[in-house]
C-alpha positions as CSV (number, residue, x, y, z in Angstrom):
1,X,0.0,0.0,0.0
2,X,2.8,2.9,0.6
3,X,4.1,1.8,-2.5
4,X,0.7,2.8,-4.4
5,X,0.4,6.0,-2.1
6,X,3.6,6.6,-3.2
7,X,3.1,6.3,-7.1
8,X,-0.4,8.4,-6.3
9,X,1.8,11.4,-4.4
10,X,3.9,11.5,-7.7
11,X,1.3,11.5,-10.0
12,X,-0.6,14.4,-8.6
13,X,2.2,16.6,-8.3
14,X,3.1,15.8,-12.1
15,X,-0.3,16.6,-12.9
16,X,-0.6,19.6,-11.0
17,X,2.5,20.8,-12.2
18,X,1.4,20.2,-15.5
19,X,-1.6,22.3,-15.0
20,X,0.1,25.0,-13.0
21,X,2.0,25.3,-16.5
22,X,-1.0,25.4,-18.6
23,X,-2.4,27.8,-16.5
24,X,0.7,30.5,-16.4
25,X,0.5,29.9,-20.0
26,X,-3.0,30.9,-20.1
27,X,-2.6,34.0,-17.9
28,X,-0.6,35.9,-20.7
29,X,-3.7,35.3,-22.9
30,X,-5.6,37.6,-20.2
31,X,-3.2,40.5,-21.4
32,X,-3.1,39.8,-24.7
33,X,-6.8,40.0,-24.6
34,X,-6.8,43.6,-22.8
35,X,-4.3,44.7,-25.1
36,X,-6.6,43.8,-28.1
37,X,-9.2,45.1,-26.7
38,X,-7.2,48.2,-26.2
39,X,-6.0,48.7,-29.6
40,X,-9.7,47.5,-30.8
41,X,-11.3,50.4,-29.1
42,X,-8.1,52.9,-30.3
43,X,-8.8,52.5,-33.6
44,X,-12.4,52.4,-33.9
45,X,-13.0,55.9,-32.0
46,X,-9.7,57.4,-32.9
47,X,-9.1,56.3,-36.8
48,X,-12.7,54.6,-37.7
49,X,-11.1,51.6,-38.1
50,X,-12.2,48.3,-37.9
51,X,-11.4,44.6,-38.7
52,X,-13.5,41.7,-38.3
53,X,-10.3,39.4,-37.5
54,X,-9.7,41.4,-34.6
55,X,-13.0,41.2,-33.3
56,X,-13.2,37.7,-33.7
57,X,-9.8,37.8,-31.5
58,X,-11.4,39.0,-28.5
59,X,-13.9,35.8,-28.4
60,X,-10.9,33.2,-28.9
61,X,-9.0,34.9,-26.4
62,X,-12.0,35.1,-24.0
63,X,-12.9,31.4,-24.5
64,X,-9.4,30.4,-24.2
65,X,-8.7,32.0,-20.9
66,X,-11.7,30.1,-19.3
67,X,-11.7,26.6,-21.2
68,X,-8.1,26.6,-20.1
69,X,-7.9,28.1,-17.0
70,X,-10.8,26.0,-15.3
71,X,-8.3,23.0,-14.3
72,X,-6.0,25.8,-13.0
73,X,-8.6,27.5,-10.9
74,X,-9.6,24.3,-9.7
75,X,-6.3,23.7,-8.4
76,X,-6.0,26.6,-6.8
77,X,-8.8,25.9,-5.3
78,X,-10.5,29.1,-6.8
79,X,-14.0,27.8,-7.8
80,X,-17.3,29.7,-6.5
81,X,-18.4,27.3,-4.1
82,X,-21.3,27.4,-1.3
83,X,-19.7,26.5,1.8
84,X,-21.4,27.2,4.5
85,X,-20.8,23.7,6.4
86,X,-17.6,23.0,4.5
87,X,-15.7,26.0,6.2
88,X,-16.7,24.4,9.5
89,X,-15.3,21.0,8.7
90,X,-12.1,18.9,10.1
91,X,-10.0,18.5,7.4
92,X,-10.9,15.0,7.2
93,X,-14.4,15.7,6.6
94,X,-13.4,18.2,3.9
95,X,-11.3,16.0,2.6
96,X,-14.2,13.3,1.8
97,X,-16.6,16.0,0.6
98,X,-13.7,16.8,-2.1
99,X,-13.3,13.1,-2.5
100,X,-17.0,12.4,-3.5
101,X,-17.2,15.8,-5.2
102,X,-14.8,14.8,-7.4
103,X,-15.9,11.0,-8.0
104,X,-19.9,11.8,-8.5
105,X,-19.5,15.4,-9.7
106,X,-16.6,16.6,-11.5
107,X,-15.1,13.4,-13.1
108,X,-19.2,12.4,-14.9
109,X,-19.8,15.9,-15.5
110,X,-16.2,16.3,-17.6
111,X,-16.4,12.8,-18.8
112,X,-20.2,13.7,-20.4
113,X,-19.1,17.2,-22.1
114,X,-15.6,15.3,-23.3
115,X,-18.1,12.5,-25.1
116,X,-20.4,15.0,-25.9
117,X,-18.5,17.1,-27.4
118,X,-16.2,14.6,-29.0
119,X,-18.9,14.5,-32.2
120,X,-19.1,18.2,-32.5
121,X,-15.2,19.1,-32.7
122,X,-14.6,16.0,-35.0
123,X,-17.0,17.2,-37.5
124,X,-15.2,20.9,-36.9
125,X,-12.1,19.2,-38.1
126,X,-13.1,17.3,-40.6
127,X,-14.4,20.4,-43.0
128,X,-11.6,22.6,-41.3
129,X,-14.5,25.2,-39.9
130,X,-13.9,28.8,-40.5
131,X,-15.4,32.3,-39.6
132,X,-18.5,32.8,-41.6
133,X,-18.3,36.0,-41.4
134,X,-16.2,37.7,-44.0
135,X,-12.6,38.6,-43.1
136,X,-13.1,36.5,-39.6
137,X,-10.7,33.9,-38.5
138,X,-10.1,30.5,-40.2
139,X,-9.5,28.9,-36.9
140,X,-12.6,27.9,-35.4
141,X,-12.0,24.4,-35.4
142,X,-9.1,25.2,-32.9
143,X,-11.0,27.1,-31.1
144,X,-13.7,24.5,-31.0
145,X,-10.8,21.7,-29.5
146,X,-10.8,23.6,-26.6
147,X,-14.3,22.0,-25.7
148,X,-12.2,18.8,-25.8
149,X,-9.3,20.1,-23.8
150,X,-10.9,21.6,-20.8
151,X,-12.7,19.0,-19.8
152,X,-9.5,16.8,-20.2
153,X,-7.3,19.2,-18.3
154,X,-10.3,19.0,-15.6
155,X,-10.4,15.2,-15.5
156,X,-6.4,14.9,-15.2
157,X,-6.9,17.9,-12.3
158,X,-9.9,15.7,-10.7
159,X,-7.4,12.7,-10.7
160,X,-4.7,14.8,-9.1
161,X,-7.7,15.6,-6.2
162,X,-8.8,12.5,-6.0
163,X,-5.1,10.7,-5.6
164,X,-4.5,13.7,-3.4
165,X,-7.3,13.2,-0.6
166,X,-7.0,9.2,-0.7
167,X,-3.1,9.8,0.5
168,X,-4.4,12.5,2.8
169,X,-7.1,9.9,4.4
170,X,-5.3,7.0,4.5
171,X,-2.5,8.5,6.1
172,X,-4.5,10.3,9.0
173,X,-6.1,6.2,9.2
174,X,-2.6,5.1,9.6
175,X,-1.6,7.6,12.1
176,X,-5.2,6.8,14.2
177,X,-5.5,3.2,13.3
C-alpha cells in the first residue's frame, strides 16, 4: 500500500505541475486580450477603423482564458463554491466532501461534455470550420478543440484531487489506526 500511495503522491504533483504550467501559459492570454481590446477600441474611435479578425480575437482569447484556465482554478482551489458547512469542517471531513465531489461530480460531469463534445469538434475538423463571417478567422475548429481540452485538463486535475485526498485519508487512518 505505501508503494501505491507513493506512485499516487507522484502522479498528482506531475499533474498539477502540469496544469500550474498550462495555467501561467493561459494567464498571458488575459493580457493579450486587454491589449486587443485596447487597440480594438483605439482605432475604432480614434481612426474609424475596424477589422472583423480582430473582433473575432477578442472571443478566442476570451474562451481560451476560461476553457483553459478551469483546471488551473480548480487547483487553486478558486471555484465559487457554497460553503457554509464546509468552512466548518475537520480536514478530514473536507477531505471526503472533495473526495466524492470529485468521483460523482466533477469526473461524470467532464467525462459527459468530453463524449459530448467529442462528435461536434470532430465534425469541426473534418471540414476545417472557418469564420463565416467575411474577413473572420479561419481557426474555429481550434478554437472549438478547446471543448475537448478543458474538460481533459479537468479530469487529469480531478485525478490529481482525488489521488491527493485518498493519500491524505489513509495516512491520518494510519496515524489513528
Amino acid at each position: 500500500m505505501p508503494l501505491l500511495l507513493s506512485y499516487f503522491q507522484r502522479s498528482a504533483q506531475a499533474i498539477d505541475s502540469f496544469n500550474e504550467q498550462v495555467g501561467r501559459c493561459v494567464s498571458w492570454l488575459s493580457l493579450a486580450l486587454v491589449l486587443v481590446t485596447f487597440c480594438i477600441v483605439v482605432l475604432r474611435y480614434l481612426f474609424d477603423l475596424s477589422w472583423v479578425m480582430m473582433q473575432e480575437s477578442i472571443i478566442y482569447l476570451h474562451s481560451l482564458v476560461f476553457m483553459l484556465g478551469a483546471a488551473y482554478t480548480l487547483k487553486h482551489e478558486g471555484h465559487v463554491r457554497v460553503d457554509i458547512i464546509y468552512q466548518r469542517c475537520t480536514a478530514t471531513v473536507k477531505a471526503w466532501i472533495d473526495l466524492l465531489g470529485t468521483l460523482l461530480l466533477l469526473l461524470p460531469v467532464a467525462g459527459f461534455m468530453l463524449w459530448s463534445s467529442w462528435g461536434y469538434v470532430s465534425d469541426s475538423w473534418d471540414i476545417m470550420e472557418s469564420s463565416r463571417n467575411s474577413g473572420g478567422l479561419p481557426f474555429v475548429y481550434l478554437l472549438k478543440t478547446s471543448l475537448l481540452l478543458m474538460p481533459g485538463l479537468l479530469i487529469l486535475q480531478g485525478l490529481s484531487l482525488l489521488m491527493t485526498k485518498i493519500v491524505f485519508l489513509f495516512e491520518i487512518d494510519v496515524k489513528h489506526g
